[in-house]
N, C-alpha and C positions, 0 to 999 in steps of 0.2 A: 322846623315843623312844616314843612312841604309849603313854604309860604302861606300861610292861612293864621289868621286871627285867633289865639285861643290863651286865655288866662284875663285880669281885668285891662278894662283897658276904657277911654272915650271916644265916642267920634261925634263931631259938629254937622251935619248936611247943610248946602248953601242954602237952601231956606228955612235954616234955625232951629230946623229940630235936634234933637238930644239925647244922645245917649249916655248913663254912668255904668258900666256893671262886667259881669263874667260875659266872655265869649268862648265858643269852641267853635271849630275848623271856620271860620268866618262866619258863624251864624253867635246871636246873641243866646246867649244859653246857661242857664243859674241863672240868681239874685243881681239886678240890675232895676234900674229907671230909665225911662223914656218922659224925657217932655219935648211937647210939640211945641211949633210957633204959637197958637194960638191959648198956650199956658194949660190944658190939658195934660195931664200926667197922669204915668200908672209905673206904681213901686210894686217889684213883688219878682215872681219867677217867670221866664223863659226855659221854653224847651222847643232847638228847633227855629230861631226866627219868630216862635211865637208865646203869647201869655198862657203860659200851661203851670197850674200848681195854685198858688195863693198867692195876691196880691190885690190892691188896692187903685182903681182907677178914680184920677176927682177930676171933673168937668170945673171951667172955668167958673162958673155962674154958683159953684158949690156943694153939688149934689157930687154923692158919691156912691161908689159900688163895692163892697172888701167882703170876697171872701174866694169860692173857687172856679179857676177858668183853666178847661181844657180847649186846646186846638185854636187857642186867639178867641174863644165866646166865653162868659159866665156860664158856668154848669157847674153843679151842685148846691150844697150851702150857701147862703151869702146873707147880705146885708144893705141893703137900699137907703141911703139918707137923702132926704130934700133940704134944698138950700136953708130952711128952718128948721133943720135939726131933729126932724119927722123922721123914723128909725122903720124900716119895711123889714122886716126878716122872709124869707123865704128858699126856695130852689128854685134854680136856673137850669136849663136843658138848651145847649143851645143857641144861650144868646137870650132865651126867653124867660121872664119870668112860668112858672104852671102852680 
């Protein structure tokens, strides 16, 4: 496959972050997970290197975001929880709630 990454696969970086999921041509792309050193994780879809589709980001401290992110931001539908279980529904554009 012309040397390039593509079907499931993991990869470690030396400072701890994490990959589990689908890749194509070296880029991570489909259903996979990333978690960071600092225990920050987002389950969901790639497209591209980036969070494109639906998936579900949780902040270490517990708050979390599940719903649709085009081009690596939340856009669309989503879902907002606080570390207390406080539930925000809304639309994303962006990266921004509106």
């Amino acid at each position: 496959m012309n040397n390039k990454i593509s079907g499931y696969g993991e990869y470690l970086w030396n400072d701890n972050r994490e990959y589990k999921g689908m890749w194509k041509d070296n880029n991570m792309h489909g259903e996979g997970e990333y978690r960071w050193a600092d225990q920050r994780l987002y389950r969901g879809h790639y497209k591209d290197d980036k969070k494109h589709g639906y998936g579900t980001y949780i902040y270490p401290d517990g708050r979390s975001y599940e719903g649709e992110w085009k081009f690596g931001k939340q856009d669309g539908e989503g879902v907002f929880t606080t570390p207390n279980g406080e539930a925000r529904r809304g639309i994303w554009k962006d990266g921004k709630r509106i």
